[in-house]
C-alpha positions in Angstrom: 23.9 21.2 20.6 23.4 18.5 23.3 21.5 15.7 21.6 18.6 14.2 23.4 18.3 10.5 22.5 14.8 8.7 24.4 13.9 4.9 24.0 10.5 4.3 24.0 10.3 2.5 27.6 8.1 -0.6 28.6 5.5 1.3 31.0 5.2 3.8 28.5 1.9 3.5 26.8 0.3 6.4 24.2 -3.7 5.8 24.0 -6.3 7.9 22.7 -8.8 8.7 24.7 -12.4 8.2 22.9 -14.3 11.3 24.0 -17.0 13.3 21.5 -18.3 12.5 18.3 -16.4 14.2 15.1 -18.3 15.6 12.5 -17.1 14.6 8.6 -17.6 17.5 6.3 -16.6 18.0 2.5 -15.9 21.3 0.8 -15.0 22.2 -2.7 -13.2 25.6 -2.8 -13.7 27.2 -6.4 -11.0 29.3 -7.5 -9.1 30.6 -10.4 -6.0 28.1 -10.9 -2.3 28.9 -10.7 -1.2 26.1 -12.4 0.1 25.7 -16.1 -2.6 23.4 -17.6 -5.4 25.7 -16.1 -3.9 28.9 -15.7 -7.0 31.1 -14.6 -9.6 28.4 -15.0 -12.1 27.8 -12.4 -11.1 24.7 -10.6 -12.4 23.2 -7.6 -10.3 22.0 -4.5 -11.5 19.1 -2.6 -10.9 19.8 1.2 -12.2 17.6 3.9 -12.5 18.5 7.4 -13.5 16.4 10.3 -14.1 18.2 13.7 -15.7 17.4 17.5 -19.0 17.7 17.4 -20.0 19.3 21.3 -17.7 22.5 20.8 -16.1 24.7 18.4 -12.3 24.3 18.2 -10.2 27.2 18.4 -7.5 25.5 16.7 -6.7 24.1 12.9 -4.8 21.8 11.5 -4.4 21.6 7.5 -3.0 17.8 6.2 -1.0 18.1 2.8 -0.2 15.2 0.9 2.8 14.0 -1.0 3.1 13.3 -4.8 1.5 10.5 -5.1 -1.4 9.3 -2.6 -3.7 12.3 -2.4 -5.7 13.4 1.5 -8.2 11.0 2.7 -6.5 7.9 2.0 -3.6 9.4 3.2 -4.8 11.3 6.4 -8.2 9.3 7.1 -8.2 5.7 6.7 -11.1 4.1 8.4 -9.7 1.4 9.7 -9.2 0.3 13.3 -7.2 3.6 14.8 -5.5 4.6 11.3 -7.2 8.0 11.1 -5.1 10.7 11.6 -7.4 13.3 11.2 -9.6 11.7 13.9 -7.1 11.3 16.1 -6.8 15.4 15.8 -9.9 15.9 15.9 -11.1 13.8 19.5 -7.6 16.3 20.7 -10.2 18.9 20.0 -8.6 20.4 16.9 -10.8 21.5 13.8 -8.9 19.1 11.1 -8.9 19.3 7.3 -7.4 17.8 4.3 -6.7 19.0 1.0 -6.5 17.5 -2.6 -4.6 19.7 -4.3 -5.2 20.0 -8.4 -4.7 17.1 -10.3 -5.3 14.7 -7.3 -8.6 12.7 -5.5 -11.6 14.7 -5.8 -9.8 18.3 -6.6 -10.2 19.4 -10.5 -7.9 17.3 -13.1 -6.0 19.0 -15.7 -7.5 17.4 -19.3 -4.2 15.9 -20.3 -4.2 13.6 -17.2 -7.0 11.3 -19.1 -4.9 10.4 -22.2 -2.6 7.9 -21.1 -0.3 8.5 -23.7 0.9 10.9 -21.5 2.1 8.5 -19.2 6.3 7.6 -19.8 6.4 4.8 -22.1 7.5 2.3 -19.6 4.3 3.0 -17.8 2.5 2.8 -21.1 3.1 -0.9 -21.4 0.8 -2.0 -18.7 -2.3 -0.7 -20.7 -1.5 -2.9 -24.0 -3.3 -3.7 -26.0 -6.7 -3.5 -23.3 -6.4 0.8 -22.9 -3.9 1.8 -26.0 -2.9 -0.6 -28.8 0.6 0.8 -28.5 3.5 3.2 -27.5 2.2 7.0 -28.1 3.8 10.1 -28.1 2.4 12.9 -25.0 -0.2 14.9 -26.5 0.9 17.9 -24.3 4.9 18.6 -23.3 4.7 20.9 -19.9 3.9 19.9 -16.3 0.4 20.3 -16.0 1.0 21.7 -12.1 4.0 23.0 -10.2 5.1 23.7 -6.5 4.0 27.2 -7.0 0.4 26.1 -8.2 0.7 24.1 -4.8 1.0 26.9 -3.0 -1.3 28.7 -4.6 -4.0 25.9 -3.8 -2.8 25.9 -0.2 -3.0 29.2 0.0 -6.7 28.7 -1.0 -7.9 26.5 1.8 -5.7 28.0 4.4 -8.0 31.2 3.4 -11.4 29.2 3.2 -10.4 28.0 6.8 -9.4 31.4 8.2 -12.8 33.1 6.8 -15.4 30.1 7.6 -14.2 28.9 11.1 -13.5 30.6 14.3 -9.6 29.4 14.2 -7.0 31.9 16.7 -3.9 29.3 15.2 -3.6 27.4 11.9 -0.7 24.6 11.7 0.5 22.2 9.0 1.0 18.9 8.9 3.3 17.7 5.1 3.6 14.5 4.1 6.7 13.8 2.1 6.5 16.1 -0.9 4.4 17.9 1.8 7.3 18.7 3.3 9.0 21.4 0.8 5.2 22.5 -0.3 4.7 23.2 3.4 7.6 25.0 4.1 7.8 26.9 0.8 4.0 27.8 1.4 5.1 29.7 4.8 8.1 31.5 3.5 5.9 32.6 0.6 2.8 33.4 3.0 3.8 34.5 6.4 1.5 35.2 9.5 -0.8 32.4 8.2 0.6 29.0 9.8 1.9 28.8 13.3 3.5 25.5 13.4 4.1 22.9 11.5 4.7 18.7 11.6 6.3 17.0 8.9 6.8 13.2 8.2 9.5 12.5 5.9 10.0 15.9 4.2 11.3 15.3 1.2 14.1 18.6 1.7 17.2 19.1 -0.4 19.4 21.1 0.9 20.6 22.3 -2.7 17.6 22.5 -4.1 17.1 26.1 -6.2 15.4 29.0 -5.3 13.8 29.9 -8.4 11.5 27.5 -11.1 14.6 25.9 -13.6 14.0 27.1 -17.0 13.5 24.1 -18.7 10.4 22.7 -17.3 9.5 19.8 -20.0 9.5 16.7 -18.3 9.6 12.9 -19.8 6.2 12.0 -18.0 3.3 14.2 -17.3 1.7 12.2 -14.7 2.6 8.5 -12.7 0.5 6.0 -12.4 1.0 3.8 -9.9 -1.1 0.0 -10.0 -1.2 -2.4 -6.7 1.9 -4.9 -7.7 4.3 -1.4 -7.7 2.2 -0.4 -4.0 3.1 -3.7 -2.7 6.4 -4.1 -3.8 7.8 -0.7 -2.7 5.7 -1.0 0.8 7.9 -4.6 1.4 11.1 -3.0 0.8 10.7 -1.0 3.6 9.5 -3.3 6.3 12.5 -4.3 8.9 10.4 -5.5 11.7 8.5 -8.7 11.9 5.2 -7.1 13.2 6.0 -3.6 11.4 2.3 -3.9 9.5 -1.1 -5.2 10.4 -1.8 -7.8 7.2 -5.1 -6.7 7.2 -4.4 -3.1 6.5 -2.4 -3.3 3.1 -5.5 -4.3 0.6 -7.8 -1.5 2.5 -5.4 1.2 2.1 -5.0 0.1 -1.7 -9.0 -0.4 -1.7 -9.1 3.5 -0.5 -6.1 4.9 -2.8 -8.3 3.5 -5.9 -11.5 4.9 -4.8 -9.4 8.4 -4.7 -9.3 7.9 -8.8 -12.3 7.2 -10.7 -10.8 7.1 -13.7 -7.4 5.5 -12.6 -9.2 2.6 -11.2 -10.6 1.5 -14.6 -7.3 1.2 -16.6 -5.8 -1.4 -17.0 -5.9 -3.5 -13.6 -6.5 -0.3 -11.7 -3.8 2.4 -10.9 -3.5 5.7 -9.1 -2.4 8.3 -11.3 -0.5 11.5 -10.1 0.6 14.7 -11.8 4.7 14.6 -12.4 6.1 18.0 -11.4 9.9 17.4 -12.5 12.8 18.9 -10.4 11.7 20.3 -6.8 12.1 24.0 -5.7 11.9 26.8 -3.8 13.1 25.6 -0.7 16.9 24.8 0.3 19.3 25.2 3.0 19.3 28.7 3.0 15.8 28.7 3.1 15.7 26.3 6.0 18.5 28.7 8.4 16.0 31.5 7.8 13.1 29.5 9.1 11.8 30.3 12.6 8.6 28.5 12.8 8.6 25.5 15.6 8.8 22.5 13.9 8.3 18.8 14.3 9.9 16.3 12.1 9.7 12.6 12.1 11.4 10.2 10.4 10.6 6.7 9.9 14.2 4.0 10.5 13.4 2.0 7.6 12.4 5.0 5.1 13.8 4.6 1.9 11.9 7.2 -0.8 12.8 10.2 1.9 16.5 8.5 3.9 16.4 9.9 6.7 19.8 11.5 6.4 18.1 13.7 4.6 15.2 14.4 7.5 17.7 15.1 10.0 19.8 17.6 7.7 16.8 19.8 7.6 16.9 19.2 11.3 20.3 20.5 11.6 19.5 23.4 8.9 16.7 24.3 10.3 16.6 28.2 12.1 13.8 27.7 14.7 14.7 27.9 17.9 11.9 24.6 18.9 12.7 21.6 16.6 12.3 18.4 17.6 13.4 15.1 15.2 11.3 12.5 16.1 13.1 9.2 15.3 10.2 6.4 14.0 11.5 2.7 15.4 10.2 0.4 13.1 8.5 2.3 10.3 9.4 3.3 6.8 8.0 6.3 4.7 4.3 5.0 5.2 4.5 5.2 8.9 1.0 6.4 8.9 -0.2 3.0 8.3 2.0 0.7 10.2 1.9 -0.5 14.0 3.7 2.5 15.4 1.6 5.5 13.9 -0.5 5.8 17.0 2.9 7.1 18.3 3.3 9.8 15.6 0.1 10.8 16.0 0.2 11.6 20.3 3.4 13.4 18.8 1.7 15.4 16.7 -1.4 16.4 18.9 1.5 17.3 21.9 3.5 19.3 19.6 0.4 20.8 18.4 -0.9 21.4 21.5 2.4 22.1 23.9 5.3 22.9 21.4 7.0 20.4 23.2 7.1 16.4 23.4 8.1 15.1 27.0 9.3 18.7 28.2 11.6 18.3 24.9 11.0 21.4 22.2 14.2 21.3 21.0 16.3 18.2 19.9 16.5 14.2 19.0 14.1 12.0 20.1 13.5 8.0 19.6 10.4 6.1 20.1 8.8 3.7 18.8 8.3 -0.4 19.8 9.5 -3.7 17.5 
């Protein structure tokens, strides 16, 4: 394959164009759940979905989060230009968001409010002001799974499909959004056209089917501001990589996304643990046909991205571009260069192509 290599030149500049107003709406999808803690409980799924106001879009995107930081701090930050979803939508695209369960606003699994059920090196930070000392998990199986994901996803992709007037749906992963994106449309076919994916967190070895043993040491993460900081800083390479204002905002956002969370201890965001990804591998990936965007941020080190472009190169679809992120790391959506990412999204969205390119490597982005 000839590679395509691009720097980002001088004259060119990527600019959104301000144009109609976008509409914020919130749903709560109430369904049965898939996942172990709840297993045919009626949960309700957060989705959020911002959309132009003067027309009706014939186009959808869906946003799925990661592990860890659920939709709208994720996807729609209000602050400055940081929105992704509003960037999509003044494209003219009808955008949503989910939580899936066990995150933000979506339904919690009952377990996730002892904190016992926390590892115990995560237990520390909450003695003696939360517990008095070490406990032992009051429940011993992952309270959700990739294959409750999907079954969530599958959820709102279905709410969209029956309460808008959509011709094409796409989906746009965010690290552990990755392999729950492309799992989802191996699992559900003819529902997703298209897909963009920012540090998918892919292994290429990765099995097929759930392991048996499914017990893991930690239930759920919790993650408070000193560990946000600290892992955010070991990724920064470039002098003007981050705007200094943005780091307490996005933290601000992340805790409002917990009620709970955010009283415990000195605040933290807590996350369902799902052990050992699967469902998705490199046999998977040389079956997949579905055009594809993938970007990759240089200074990424929770997804390397080695690992971005092997899914690249494993990848079946005949349009596949890898999208090479100067000057970011894993949290590229809130850095100086996302307004890149996100043009590259809406062209890819929009064209299947970025610059005339729809298949190959490409590398943008500015110091």
């Amino acid at each position: 394959m000839q590679k395509l290599i691009f720097a980002l030149a001088a004259l060119l500049v990527f600019s959104q164009t301000i144009a109609a107003e976008v509409i914020t709406r919130e749903h709560f999808v109430e369904v049965p759940s898939a996942s172990p803690a709840l297993k045919g409980k009626l949960v309700k799924l957060y989705l959020r979905e911002l959309k132009p106001a003067e027309k009706q879009p014939q186009n959808a995107v869906l946003f799925i989060h990661g592990s860890g930081t659920p939709s709208t701090p994720s996807f729609d930050l209000r602050y400055k230009d940081y929105s992704w979803m509003n960037y999509l939508a003044q494209s003219g695209f009808d955008v949503f968001a989910l939580d899936l369960t066990g995150y933000g606003r979506s339904t919690r699994p009952e377990p996730m409010n002892d904190p016992c059920n926390f590892s115990a090196s995560e237990q520390q930070q909450f003695i003696p002001t939360l517990i008095k000392e070490s406990c032992a998990k009051s429940h011993s199986q992952p309270l959700t799974n990739i294959e409750s994901d999907w079954a969530d996803m599958d959820a709102a992709v279905n709410f969209i499909r029956k309460n808008t007037a959509i011709k094409s749906l796409a989906l746009i992963g965010w690290s552990q959004g990755g392999p729950r994106s492309l799992g989802y449309v191996q699992r559900y076919p003819g529902k997703v056209d298209k897909l963009v994916l920012l540090a998918p967190a892919y292994h290429r070895d990765a099995p097929l089917t759930s392991p048996k043993s499914t017990e893991v040491s930690s239930l759920m993460g919790a993650q408070n501001q000193t560990d946000f900081l600290n892992g955010w800083k070991k990724q920064t390479g470039c002098a003007n990589q981050v705007d200094e204002q943005i780091t307490p905002i996005v933290w601000r956002e992340i805790l409002a996304s917990d009620a709970l969370g955010k009283t415990w201890g000195t605040g933290v965001r807590r996350a369902p643990e799902q052990g050992k990804t699967w469902g998705f591998n490199q046999t998977s990936a040389q079956q997949f046909t579905l055009p594809t965007l993938l970007i990759t941020g240089e200074f990424d080190i929770q997804v390397l991205p080695q690992r971005v472009h092997e899914l690249f190169e494993d990848l079946g679809s005949s349009q596949k571009v890898l999208l090479n992120l100067a000057c970011s790391s894993h949290r590229a959506i809130w850095e100086n260069n996302h307004s890149i990412m996100f043009k590259a999204s809406a062209d890819w969205l929009k064209h299947t192509n970025l610059s005339g390119i729809e298949k190959g490597p490409l590398k943008l982005g500015t110091p």
